[in-house]
mmCIF file of the C-alpha atoms, coordinates in Angstrom:
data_MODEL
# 
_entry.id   MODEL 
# 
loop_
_atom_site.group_PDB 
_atom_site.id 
_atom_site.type_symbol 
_atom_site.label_atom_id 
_atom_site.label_alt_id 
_atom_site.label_comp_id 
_atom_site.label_asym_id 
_atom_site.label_entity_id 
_atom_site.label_seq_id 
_atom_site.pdbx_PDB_ins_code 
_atom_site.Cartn_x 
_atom_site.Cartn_y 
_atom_site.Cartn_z 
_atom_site.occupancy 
_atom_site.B_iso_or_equiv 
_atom_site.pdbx_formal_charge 
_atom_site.auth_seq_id 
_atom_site.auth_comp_id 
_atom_site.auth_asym_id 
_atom_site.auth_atom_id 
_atom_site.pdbx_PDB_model_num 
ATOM 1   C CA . UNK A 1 1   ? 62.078 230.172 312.602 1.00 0.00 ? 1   UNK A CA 1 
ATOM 2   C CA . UNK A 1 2   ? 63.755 230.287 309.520 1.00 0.00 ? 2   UNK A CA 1 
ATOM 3   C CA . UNK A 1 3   ? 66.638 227.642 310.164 1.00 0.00 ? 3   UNK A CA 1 
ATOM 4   C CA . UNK A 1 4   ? 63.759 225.497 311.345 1.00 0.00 ? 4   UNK A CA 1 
ATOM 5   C CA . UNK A 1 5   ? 64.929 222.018 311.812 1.00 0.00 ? 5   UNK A CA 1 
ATOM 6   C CA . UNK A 1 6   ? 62.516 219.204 309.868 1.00 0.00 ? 6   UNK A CA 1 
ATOM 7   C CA . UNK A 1 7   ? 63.620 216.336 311.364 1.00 0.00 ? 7   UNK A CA 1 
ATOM 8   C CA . UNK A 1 8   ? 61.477 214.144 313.419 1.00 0.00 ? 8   UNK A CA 1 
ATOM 9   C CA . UNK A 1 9   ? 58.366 215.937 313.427 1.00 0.00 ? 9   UNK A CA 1 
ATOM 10  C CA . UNK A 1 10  ? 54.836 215.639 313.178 1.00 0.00 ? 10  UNK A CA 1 
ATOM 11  C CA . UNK A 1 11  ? 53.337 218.117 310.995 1.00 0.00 ? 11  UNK A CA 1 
ATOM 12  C CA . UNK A 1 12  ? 49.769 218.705 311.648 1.00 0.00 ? 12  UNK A CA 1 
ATOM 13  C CA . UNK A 1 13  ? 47.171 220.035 309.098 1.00 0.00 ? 13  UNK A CA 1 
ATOM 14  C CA . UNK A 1 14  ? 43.618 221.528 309.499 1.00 0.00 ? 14  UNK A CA 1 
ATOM 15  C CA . UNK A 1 15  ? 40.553 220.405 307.422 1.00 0.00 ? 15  UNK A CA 1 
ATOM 16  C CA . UNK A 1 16  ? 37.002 221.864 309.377 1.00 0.00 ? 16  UNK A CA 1 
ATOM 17  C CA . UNK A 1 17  ? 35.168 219.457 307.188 1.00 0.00 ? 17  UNK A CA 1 
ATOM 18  C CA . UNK A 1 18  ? 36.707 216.019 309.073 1.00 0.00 ? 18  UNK A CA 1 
ATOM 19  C CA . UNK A 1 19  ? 36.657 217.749 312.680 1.00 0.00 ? 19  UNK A CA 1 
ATOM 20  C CA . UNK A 1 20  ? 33.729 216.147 314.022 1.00 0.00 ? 20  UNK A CA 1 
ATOM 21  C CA . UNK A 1 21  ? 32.124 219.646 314.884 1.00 0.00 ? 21  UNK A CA 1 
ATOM 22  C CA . UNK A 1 22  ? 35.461 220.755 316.610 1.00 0.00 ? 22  UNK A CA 1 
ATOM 23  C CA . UNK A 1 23  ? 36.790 224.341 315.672 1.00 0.00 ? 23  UNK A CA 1 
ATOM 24  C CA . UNK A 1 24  ? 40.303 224.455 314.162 1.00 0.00 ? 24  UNK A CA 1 
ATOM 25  C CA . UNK A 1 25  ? 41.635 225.941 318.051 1.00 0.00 ? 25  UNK A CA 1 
ATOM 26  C CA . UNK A 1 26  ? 40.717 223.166 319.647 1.00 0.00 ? 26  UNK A CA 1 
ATOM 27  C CA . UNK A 1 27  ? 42.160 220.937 317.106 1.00 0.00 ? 27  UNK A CA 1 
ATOM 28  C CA . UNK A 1 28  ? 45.352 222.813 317.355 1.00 0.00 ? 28  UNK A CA 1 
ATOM 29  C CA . UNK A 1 29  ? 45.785 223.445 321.094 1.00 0.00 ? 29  UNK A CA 1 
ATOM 30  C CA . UNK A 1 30  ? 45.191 219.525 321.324 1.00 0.00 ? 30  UNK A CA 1 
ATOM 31  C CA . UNK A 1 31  ? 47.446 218.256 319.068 1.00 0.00 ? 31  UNK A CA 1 
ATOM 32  C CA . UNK A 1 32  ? 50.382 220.431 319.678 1.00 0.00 ? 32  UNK A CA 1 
ATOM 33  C CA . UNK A 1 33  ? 49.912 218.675 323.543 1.00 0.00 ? 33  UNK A CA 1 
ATOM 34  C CA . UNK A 1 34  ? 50.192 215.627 321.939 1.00 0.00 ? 34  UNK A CA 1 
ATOM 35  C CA . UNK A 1 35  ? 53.383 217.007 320.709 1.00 0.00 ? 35  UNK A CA 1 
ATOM 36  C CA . UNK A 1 36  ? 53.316 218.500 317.253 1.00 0.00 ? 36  UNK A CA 1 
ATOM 37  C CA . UNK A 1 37  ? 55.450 220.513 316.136 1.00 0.00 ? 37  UNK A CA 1 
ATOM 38  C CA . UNK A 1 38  ? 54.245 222.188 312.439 1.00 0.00 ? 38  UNK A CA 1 
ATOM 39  C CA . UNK A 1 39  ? 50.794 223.169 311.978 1.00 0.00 ? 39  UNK A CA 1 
ATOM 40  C CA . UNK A 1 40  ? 49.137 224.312 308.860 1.00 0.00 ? 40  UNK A CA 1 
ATOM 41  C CA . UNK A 1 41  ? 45.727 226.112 307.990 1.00 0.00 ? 41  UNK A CA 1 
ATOM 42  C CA . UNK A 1 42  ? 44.653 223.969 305.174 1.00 0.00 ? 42  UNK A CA 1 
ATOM 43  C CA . UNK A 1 43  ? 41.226 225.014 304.373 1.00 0.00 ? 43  UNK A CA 1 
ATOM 44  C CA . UNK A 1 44  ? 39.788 224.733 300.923 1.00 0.00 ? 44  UNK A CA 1 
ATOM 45  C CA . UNK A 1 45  ? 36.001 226.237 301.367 1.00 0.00 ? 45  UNK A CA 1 
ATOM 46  C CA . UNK A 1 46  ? 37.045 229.159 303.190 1.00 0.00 ? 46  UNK A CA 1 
ATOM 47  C CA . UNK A 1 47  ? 37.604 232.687 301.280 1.00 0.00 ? 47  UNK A CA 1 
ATOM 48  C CA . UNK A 1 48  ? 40.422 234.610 301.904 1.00 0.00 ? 48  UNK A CA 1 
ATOM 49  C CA . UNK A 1 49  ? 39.349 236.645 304.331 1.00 0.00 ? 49  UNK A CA 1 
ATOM 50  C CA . UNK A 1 50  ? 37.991 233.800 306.583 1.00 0.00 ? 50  UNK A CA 1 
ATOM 51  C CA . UNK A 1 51  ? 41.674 232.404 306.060 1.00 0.00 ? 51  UNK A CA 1 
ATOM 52  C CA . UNK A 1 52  ? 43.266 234.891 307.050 1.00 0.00 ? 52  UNK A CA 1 
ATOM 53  C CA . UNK A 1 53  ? 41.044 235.691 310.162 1.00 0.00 ? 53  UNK A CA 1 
ATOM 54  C CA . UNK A 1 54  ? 41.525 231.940 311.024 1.00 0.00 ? 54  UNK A CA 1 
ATOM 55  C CA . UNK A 1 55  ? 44.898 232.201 310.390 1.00 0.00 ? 55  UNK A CA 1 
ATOM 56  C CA . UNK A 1 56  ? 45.181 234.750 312.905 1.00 0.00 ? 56  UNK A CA 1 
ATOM 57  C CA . UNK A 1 57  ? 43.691 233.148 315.960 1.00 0.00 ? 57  UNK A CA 1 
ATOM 58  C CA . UNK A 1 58  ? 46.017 229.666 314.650 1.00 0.00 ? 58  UNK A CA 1 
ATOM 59  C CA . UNK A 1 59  ? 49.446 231.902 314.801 1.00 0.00 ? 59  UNK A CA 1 
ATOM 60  C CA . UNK A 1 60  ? 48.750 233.268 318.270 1.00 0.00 ? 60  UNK A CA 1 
ATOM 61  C CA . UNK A 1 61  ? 48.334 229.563 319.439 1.00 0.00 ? 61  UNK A CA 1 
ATOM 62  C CA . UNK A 1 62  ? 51.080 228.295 317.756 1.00 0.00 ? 62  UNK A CA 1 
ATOM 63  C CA . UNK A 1 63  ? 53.472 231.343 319.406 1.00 0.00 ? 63  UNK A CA 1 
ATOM 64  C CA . UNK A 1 64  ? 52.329 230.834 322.809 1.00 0.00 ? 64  UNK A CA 1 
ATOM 65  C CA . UNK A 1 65  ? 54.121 226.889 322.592 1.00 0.00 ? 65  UNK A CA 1 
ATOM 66  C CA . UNK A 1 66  ? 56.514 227.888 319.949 1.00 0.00 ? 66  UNK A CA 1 
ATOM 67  C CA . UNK A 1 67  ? 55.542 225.246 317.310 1.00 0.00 ? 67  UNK A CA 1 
ATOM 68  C CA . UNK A 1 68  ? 55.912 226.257 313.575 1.00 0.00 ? 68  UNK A CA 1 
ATOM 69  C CA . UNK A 1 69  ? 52.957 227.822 311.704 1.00 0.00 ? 69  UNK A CA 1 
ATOM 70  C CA . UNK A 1 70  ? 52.118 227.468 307.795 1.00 0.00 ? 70  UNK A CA 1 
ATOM 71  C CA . UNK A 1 71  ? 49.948 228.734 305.649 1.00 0.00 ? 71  UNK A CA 1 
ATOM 72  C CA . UNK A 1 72  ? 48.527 226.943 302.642 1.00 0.00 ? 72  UNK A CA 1 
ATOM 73  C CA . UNK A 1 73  ? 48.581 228.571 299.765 1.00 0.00 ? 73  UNK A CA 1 
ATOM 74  C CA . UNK A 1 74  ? 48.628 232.327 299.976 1.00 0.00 ? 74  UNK A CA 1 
ATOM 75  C CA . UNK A 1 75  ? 51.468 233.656 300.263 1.00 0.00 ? 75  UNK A CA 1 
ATOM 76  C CA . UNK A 1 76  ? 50.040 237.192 301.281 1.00 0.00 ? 76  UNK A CA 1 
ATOM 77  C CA . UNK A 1 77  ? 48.630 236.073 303.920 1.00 0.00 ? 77  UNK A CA 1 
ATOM 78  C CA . UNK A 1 78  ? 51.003 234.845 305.395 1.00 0.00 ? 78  UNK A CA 1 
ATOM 79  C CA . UNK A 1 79  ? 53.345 237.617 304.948 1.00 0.00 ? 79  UNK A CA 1 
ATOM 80  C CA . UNK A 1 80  ? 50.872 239.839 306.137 1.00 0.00 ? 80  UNK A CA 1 
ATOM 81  C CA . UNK A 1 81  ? 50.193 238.236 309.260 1.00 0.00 ? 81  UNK A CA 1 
ATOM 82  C CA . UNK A 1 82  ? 53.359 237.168 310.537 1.00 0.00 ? 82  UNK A CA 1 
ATOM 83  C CA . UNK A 1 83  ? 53.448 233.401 309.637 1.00 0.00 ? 83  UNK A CA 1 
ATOM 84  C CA . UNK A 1 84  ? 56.334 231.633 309.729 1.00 0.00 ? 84  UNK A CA 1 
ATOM 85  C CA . UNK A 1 85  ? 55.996 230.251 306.138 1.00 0.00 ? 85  UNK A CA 1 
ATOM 86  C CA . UNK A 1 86  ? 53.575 229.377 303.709 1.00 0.00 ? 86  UNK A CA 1 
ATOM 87  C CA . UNK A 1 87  ? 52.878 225.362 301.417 1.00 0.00 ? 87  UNK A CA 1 
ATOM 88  C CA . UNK A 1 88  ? 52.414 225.561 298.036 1.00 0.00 ? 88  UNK A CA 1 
ATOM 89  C CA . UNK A 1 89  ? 51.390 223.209 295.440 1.00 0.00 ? 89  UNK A CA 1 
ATOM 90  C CA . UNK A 1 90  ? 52.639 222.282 292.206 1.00 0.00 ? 90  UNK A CA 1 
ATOM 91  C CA . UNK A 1 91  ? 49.835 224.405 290.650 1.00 0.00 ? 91  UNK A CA 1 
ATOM 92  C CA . UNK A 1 92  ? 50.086 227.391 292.788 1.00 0.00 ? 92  UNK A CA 1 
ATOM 93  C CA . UNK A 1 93  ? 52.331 229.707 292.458 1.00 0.00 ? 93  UNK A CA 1 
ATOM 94  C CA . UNK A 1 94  ? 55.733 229.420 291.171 1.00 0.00 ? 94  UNK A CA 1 
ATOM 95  C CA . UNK A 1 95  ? 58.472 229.217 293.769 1.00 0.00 ? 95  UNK A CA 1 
ATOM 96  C CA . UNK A 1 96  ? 60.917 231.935 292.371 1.00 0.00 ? 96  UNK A CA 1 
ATOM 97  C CA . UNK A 1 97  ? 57.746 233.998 292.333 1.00 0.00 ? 97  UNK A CA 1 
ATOM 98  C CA . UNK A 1 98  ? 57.042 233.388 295.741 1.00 0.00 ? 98  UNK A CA 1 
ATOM 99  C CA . UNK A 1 99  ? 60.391 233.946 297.205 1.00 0.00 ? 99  UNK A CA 1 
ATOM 100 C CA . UNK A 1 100 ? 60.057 237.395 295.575 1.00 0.00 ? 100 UNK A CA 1 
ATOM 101 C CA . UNK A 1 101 ? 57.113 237.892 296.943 1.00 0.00 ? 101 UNK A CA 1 
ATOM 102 C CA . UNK A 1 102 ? 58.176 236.839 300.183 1.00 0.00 ? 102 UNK A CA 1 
ATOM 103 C CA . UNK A 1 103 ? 61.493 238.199 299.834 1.00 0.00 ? 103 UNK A CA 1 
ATOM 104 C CA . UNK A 1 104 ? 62.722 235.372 302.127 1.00 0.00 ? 104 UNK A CA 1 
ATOM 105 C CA . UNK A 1 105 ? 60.828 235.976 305.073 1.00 0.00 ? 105 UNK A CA 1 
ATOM 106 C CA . UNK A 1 106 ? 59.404 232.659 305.043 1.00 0.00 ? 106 UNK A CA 1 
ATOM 107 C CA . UNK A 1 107 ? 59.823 229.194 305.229 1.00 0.00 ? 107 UNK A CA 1 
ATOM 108 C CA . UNK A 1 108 ? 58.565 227.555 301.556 1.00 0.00 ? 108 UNK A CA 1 
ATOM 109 C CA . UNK A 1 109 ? 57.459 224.281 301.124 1.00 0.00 ? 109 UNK A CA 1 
ATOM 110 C CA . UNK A 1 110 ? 56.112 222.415 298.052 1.00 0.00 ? 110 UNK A CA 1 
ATOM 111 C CA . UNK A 1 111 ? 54.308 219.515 297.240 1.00 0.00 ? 111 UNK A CA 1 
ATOM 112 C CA . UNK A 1 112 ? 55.726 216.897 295.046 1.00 0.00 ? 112 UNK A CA 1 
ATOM 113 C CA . UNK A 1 113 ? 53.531 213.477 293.590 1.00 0.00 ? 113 UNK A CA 1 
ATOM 114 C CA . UNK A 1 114 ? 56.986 212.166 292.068 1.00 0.00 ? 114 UNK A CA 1 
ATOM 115 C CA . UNK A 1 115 ? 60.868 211.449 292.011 1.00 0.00 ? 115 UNK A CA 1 
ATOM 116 C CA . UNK A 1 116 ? 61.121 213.354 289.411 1.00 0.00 ? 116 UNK A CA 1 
ATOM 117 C CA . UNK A 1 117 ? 59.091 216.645 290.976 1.00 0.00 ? 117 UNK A CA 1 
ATOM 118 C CA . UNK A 1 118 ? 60.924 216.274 294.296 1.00 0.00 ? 118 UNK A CA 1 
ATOM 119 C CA . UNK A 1 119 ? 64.589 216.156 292.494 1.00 0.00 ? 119 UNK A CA 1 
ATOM 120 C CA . UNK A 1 120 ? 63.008 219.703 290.586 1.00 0.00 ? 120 UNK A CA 1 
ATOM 121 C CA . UNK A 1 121 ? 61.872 221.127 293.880 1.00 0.00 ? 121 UNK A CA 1 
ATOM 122 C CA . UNK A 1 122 ? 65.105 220.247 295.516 1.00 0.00 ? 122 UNK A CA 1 
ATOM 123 C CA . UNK A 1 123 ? 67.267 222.736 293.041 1.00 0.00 ? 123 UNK A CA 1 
ATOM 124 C CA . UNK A 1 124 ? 64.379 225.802 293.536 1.00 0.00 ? 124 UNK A CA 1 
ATOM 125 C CA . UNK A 1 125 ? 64.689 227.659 296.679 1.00 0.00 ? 125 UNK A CA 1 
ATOM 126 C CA . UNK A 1 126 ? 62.214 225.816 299.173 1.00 0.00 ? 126 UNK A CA 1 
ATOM 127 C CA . UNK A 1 127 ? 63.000 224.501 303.043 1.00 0.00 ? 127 UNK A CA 1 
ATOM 128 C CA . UNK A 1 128 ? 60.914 221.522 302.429 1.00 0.00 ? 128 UNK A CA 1 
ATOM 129 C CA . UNK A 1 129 ? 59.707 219.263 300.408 1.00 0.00 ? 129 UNK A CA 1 
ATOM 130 C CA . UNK A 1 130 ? 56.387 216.833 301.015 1.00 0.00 ? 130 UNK A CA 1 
ATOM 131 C CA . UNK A 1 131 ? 56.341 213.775 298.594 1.00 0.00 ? 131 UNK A CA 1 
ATOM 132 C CA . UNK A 1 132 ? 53.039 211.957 298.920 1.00 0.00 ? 132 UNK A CA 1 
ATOM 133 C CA . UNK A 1 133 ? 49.634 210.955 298.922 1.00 0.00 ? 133 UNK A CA 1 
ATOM 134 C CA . UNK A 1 134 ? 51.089 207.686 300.182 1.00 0.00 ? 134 UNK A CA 1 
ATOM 135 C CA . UNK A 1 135 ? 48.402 206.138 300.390 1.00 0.00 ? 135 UNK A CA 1 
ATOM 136 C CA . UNK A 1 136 ? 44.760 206.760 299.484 1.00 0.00 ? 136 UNK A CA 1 
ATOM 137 C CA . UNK A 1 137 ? 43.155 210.026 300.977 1.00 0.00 ? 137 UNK A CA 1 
ATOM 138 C CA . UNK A 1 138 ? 39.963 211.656 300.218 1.00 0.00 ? 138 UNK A CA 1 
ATOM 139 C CA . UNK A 1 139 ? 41.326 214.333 298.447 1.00 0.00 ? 139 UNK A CA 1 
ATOM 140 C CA . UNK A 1 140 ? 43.294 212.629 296.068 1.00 0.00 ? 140 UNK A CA 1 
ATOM 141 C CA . UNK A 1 141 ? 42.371 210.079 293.349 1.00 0.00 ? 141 UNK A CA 1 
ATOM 142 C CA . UNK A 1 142 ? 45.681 208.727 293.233 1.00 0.00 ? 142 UNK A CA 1 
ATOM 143 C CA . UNK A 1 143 ? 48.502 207.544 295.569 1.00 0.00 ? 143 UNK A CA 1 
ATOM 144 C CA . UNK A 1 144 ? 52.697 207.145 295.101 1.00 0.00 ? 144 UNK A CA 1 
ATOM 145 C CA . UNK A 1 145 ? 52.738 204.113 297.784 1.00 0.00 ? 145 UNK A CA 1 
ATOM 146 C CA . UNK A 1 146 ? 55.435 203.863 300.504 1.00 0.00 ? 146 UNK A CA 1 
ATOM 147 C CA . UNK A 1 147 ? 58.739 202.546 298.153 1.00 0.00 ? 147 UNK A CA 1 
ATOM 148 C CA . UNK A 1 148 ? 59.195 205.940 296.254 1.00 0.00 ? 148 UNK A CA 1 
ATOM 149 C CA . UNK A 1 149 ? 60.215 207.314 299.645 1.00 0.00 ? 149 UNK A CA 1 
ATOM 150 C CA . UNK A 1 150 ? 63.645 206.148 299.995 1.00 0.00 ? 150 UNK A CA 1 
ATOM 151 C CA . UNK A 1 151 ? 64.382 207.093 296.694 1.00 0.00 ? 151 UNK A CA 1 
ATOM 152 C CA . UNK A 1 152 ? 63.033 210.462 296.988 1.00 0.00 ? 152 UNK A CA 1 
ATOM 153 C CA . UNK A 1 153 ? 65.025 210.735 300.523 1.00 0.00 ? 153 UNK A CA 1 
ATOM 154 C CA . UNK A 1 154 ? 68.594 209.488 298.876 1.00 0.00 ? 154 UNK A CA 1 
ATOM 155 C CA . UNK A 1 155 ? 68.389 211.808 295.840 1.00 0.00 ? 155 UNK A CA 1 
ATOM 156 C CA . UNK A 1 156 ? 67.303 215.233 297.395 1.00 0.00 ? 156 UNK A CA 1 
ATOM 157 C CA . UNK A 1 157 ? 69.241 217.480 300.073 1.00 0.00 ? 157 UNK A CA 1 
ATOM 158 C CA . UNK A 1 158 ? 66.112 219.306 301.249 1.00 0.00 ? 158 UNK A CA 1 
ATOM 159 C CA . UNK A 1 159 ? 64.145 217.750 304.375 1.00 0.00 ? 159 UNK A CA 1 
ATOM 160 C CA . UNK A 1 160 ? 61.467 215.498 302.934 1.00 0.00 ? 160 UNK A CA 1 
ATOM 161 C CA . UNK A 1 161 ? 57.943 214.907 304.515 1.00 0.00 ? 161 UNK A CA 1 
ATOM 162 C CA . UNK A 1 162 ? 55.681 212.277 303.880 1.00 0.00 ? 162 UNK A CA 1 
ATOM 163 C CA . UNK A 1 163 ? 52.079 212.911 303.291 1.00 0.00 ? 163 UNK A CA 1 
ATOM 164 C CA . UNK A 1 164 ? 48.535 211.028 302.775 1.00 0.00 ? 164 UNK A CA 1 
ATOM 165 C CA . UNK A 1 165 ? 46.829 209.034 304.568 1.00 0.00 ? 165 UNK A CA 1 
ATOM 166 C CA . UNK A 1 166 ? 49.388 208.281 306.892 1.00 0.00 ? 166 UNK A CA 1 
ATOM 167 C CA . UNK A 1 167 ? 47.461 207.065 310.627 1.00 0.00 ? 167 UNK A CA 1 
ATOM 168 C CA . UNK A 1 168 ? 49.123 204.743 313.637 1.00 0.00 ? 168 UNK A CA 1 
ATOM 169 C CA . UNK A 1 169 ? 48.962 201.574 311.800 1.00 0.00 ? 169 UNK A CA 1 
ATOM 170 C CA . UNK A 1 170 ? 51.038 202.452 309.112 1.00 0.00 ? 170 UNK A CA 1 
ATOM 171 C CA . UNK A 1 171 ? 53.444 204.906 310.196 1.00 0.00 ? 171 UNK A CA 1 
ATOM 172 C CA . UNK A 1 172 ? 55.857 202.021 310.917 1.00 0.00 ? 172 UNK A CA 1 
ATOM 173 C CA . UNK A 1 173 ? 55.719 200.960 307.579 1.00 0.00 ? 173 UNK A CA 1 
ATOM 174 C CA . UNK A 1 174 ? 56.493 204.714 306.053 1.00 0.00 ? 174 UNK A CA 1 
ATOM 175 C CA . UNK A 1 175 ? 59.397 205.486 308.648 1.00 0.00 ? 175 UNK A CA 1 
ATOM 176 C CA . UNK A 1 176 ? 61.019 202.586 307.380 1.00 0.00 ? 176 UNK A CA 1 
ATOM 177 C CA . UNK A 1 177 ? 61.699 203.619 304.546 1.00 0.00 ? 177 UNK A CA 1 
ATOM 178 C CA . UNK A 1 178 ? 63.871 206.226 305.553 1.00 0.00 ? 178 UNK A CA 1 
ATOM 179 C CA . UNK A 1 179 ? 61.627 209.352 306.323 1.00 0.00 ? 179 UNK A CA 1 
ATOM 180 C CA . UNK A 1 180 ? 62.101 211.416 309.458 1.00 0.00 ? 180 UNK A CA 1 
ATOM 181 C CA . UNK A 1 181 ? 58.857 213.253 309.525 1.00 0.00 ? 181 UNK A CA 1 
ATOM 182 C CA . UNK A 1 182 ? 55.228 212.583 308.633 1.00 0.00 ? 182 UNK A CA 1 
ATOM 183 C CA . UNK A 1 183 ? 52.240 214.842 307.472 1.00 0.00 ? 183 UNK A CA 1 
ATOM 184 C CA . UNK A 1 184 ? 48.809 214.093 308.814 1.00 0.00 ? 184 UNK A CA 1 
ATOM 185 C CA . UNK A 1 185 ? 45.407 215.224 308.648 1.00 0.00 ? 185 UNK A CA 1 
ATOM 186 C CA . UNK A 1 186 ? 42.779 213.130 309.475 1.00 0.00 ? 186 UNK A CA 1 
ATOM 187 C CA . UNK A 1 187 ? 44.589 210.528 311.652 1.00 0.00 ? 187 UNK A CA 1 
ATOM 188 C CA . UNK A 1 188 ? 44.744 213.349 314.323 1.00 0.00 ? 188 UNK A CA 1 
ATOM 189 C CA . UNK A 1 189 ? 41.860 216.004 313.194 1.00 0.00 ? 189 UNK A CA 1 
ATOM 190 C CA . UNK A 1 190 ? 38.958 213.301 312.810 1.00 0.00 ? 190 UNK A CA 1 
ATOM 191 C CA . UNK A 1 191 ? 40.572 211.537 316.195 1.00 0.00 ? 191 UNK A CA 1 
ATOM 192 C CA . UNK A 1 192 ? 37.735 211.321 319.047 1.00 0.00 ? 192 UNK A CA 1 
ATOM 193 C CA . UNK A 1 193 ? 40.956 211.975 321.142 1.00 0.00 ? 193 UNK A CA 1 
ATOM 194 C CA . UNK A 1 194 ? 43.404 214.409 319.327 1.00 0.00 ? 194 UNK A CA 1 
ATOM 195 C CA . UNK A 1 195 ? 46.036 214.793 321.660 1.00 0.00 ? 195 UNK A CA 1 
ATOM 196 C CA . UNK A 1 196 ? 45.847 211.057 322.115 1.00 0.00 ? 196 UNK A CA 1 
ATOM 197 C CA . UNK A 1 197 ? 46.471 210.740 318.605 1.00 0.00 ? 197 UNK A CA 1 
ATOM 198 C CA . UNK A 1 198 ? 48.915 212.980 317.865 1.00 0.00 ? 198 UNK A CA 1 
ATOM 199 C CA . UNK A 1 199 ? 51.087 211.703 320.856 1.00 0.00 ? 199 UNK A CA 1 
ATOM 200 C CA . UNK A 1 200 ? 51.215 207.897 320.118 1.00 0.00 ? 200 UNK A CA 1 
ATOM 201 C CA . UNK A 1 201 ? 52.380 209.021 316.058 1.00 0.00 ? 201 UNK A CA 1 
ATOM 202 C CA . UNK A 1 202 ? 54.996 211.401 317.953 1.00 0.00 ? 202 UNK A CA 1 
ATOM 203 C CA . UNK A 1 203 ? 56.015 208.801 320.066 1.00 0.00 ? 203 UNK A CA 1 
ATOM 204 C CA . UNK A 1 204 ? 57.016 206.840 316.732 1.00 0.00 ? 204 UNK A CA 1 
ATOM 205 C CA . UNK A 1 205 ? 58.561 209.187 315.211 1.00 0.00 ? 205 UNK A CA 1 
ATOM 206 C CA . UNK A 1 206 ? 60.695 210.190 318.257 1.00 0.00 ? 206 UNK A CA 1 
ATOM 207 C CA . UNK A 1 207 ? 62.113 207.050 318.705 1.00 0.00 ? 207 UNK A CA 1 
ATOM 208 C CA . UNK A 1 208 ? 64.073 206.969 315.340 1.00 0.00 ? 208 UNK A CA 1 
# 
């Protein structure tokens, strides 16, 4: 899926820890009925084995409905089991590294916290770009709020993804400013109803 196309998706992230005793499968199969179209393993208390194991049993989901699956993080992992690409942060790895690594057979995509990151990731060789926490998560002490958007979406070439705390009452708000495609996590893994929750966010997304 390497000429992947961003726009107006709903990118879907796994955290265990906010899934309300609901394995990462479930979570999955459910929101990609409520239409999502990227997932990512996200899991920060796992070791790499366990990753890579859950990984596994994630891909083979996300190839029966042919929805785009990512990696966080390791970038042999994902190689090694077939994922389509693999998110890095701006701590991780560097992204000429990883493209060696990879030797482009997968889809890169970065995290940036500023205008100034996302214009930097936008010259390296990535196929996406989040910008974010928009607003206040609980992984990060800090937040870039909803106007740095547009400028982040008229100054780069790469598709752009918002990301943080993003949930169904203000999604409206962030697609206004010019963003095609939203990252959650909690607004759909914590969800009593995930496929419920994950449809009525597609549903705004669709209709730009």
């Amino acid at each position: 899926m390497k000429n992947f196309d961003f726009n107006n998706k709903l990118y879907v992230i796994t955290e265990s820890t906010i899934s309300k005793g609901r394995n990462n499968e479930e979570i999955v199969r459910e929101a990609i009925k409520g239409g999502a179209e990227i997932i990512q393993l996200r899991e920060k208390d796992l070791d790499k084995n366990k990753i890579k194991n859950e990984a596994i049993r994630l891909l083979k989901i996300c190839r029966e409905n042919n929805v785009l699956f990512i990696v966080n993080d390791y970038v042999d992992v994902a190689l090694e089991i077939g994922a389509d690409g693999v998110h890095l942060g701006q701590t991780d790895m560097s992204i000429s590294e990883a493209r060696k690594v990879c030797r482009n057979k997968l889809i890169i995509g970065l995290s940036t916290h500023s205008v100034e990151q996302a214009i930097k990731a936008d010259k390296e060789d990535v196929d996406y770009i989040t910008i974010g926490p928009i607003y206040k998560t609980r992984a990060k002490d800090f937040t870039v709020g909803t106007e740095i958007i547009k400028e982040v979406v008229s100054k780069v070439e790469k598709p752009v993804i918002a990301i943080g705390g993003i949930n169904k009452n203000n999604i409206d708000e962030v697609l206004k400013q010019g963003i095609k495609s939203v990252a959650v996590i909690s607004a759909v893994v914590s969800a009593e109803n995930v496929k419920e929750a994950a449809k009525k966010l597609v549903q705004k997304i669709k209709q730009l």
